[in-house]
C-alpha positions in Angstrom: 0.0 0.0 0.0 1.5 3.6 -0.9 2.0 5.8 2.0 -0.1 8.6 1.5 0.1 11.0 5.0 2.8 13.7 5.4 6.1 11.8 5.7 7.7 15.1 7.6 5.5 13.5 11.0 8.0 11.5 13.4 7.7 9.5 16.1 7.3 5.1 16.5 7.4 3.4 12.6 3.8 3.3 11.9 1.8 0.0 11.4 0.3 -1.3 8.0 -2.1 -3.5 10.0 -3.1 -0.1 11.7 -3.4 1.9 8.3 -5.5 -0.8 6.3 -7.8 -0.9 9.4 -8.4 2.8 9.6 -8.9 3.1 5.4 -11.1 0.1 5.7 -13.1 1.5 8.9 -13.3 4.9 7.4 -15.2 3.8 4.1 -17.1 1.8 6.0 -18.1 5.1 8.1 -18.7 7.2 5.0 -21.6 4.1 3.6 -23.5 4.1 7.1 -22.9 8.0 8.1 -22.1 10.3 5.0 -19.6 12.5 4.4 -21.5 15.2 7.3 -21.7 13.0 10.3 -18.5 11.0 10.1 -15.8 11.9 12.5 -12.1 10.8 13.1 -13.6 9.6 16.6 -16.6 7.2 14.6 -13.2 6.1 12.2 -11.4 5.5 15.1 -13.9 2.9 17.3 -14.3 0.7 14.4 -10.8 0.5 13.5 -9.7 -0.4 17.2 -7.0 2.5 17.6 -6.7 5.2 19.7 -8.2 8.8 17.8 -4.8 10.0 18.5 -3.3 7.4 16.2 -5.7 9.3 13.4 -4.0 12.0 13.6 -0.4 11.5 13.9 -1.2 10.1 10.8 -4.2 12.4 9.1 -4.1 16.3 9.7 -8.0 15.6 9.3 -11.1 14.2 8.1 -10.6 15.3 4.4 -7.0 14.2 4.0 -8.1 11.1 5.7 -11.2 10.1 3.4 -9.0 11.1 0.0 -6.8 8.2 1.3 -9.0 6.0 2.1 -10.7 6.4 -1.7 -7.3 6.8 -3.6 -6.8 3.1 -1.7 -9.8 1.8 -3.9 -8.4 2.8 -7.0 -5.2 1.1 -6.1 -6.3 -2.0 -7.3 -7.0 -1.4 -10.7 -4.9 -3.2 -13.0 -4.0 -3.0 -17.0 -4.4 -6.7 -18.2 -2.6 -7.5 -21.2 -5.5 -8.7 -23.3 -3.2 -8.9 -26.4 -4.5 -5.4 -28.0 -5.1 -1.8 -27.0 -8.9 -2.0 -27.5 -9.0 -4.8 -25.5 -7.3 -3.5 -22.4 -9.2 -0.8 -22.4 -12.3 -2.2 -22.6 -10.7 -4.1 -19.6 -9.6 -1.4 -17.2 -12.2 0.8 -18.3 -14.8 -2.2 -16.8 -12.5 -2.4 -13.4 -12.9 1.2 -13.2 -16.6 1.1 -13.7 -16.6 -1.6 -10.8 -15.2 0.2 -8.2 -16.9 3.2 -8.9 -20.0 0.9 -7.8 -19.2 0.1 -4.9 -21.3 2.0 -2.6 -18.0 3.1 -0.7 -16.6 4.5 -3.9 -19.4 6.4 -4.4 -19.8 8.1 -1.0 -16.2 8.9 -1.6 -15.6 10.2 -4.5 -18.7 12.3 -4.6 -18.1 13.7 -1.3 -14.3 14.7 -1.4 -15.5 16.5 -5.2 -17.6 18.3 -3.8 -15.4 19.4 -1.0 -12.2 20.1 -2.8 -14.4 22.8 -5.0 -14.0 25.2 -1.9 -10.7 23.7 -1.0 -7.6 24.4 -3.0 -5.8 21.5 -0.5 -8.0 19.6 -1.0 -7.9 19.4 -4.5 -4.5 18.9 -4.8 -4.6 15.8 -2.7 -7.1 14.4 -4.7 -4.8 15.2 -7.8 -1.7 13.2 -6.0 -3.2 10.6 -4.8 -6.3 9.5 -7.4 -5.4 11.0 -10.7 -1.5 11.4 -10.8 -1.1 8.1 -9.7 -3.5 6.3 -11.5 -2.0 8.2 -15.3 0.6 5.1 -14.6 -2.4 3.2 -16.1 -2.4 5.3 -19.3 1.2 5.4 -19.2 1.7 1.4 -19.4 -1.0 1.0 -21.9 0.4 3.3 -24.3 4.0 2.0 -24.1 2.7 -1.4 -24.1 0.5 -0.7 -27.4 3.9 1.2 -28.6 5.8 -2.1 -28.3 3.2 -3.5 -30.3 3.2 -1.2 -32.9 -0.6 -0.3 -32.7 0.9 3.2 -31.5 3.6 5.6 -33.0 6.8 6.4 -30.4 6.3 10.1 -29.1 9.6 11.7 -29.2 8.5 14.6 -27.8 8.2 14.4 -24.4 6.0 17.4 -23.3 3.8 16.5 -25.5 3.6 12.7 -25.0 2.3 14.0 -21.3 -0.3 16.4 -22.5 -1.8 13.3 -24.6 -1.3 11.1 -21.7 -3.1 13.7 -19.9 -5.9 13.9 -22.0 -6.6 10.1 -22.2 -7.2 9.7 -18.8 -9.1 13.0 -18.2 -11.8 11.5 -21.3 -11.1 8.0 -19.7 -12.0 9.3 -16.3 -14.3 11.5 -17.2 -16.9 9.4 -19.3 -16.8 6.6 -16.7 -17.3 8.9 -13.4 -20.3 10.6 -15.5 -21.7 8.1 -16.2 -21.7 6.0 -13.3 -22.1 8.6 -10.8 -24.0 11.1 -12.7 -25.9 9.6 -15.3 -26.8 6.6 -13.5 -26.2 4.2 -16.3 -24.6 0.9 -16.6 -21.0 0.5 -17.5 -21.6 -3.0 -19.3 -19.3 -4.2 -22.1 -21.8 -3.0 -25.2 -21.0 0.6 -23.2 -17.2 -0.2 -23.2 -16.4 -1.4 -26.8 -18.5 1.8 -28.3 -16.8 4.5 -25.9 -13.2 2.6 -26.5 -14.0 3.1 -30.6 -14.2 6.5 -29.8 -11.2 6.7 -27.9 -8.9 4.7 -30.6 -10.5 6.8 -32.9 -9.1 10.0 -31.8 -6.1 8.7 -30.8 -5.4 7.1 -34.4 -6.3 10.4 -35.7 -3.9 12.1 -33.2 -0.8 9.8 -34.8 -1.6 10.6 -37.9 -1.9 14.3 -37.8 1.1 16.2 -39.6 3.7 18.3 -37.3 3.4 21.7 -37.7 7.0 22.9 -39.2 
């Protein structure tokens, strides 16, 4: 698990046991309290650890619950399905899983709508949800490179501006529509959005450089 609280705190080596219990207890408070009525001291009964422990650890509730959502995404794998279409129809349907889990969705939601009057906030969610979860994006373009389904991109800058883009109109199209739309994420879903995708991509490839 990635160590996600300040690393500037001192004091005894902290305890992975301790951390997965207090992640695990906190999205568990955030399905049977909401986002309002949780508090470090609810997080800190069901986890079995002192509230002190939360917060040599957490500065607070929001840096906590980031945390304990960015550990959700975590999981989510690129599986080498043997083409580019067909791992992303295959992360894109991970994705769409835990976004359905009801933890997921308290989560998310609620730290969204909270980083829109936090600038902290926001940043947190940045670092630990969607700058670490680009390595996704990352090792399915350089896998599909090695294939040869996608052109090299010698210029760095702007290899991370389309690796940027990806995963905002990956991200994007799967939080809306799980979380705002309501619909279904199923695999007829998938293969139409991830012709879209390859699509504009293929198109990107093939554009001219501007001299």
């Amino acid at each position: 698990m990635h160590s996600r609280s300040p690393a500037s705190r001192t004091g005894r080596p902290r305890s992975a046991a301790a951390d997965a219990a207090i992640l695990a207890a906190t999205r568990e408070a955030l399905v049977d309290l909401g986002w309002s009525k949780l508090t470090l001291g609810d997080v800190a009964t069901r986890a079995g650890v002192a509230k002190t422990t939360l917060y040599r650890r957490w500065a607070g509730k929001n840096e906590l619950v980031v945390d304990a959502v960015a550990e959700l995404f975590d999981a989510l794998e690129l599986p080498d399905r043997g083409s580019l279409a067909a791992d992303i129809e295959g992360v894109v349907l991970q994705f769409a899983a835990i976004l359905a889990l009801p933890e997921a969705k308290s989560g998310l939601m609620a730290v969204v709508a909270e980083a829109t009057r936090d600038d902290a906030l926001r940043e947190r969610v940045r670092a630990s949800v969607v700058d670490r979860q680009k390595r996704l994006v990352l090792e399915g373009r350089a896998r599909a490179q090695a294939r040869g389904e996608l052109p090299p991109e010698p210029d760095p800058g702007a290899a991370a501006r389309t690796a940027d883009l990806i995963f905002d109109m990956v991200a994007g199209a799967v939080v809306h529509r799980t979380l705002v739309s309501g619909q279904p994420v199923d695999e007829e879903w998938v293969r139409g959005f991830t012709q879209v995708l390859l699509r504009g991509l293929t198109a990107q490839s093939t554009r001219p450089v501007a001299g």
